[in-house]
Steps between C-alpha positions, in 0.01 A plus 500: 500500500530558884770363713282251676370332141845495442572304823212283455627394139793426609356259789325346258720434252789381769201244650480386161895461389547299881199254433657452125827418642314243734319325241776491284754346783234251610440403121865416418561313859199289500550387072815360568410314791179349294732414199743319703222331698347391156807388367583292804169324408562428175840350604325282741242381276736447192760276766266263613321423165161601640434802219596204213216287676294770503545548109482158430158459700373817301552353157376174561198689605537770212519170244244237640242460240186467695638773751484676107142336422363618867621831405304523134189352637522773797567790216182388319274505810529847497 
């Protein structure tokens, strides 16, 4: 092996160890800022009552017989 396929190599592989490092320090920044975002919108949905609406509305819909009929008749059209 020659000295400059040595040098090269080692270009290489130092390009490749800095862009790791990059990635994985963007990766670990940007997750906690998404968790704590999602978590703030969970609080804010779970303090004004709006998600238990939103569960309520989805069983009533879930549970209504003809919305159940509707769904049988459109299963045997195809």
């Amino acid at each position: 092996m020659g000295f400059w396929t040595f040098v090269a190599i080692a270009v290489v592989c130092g390009c490749l160890l800095e862009g790791y490092r990059i990635h994985a320090k963007s990766r670990s920044t940007s997750g906690g800022a998404r968790v704590d975002d999602l978590e703030a919108r969970l609080a804010a949905l779970e303090g004004n009552g709006s998600l238990e609406e939103r569960v309520r509305a989805l069983e009533a819909i879930v549970t209504d017989p003809k919305n159940q009929l509707e769904r049988e008749i459109a299963g045997l059209d195809r």
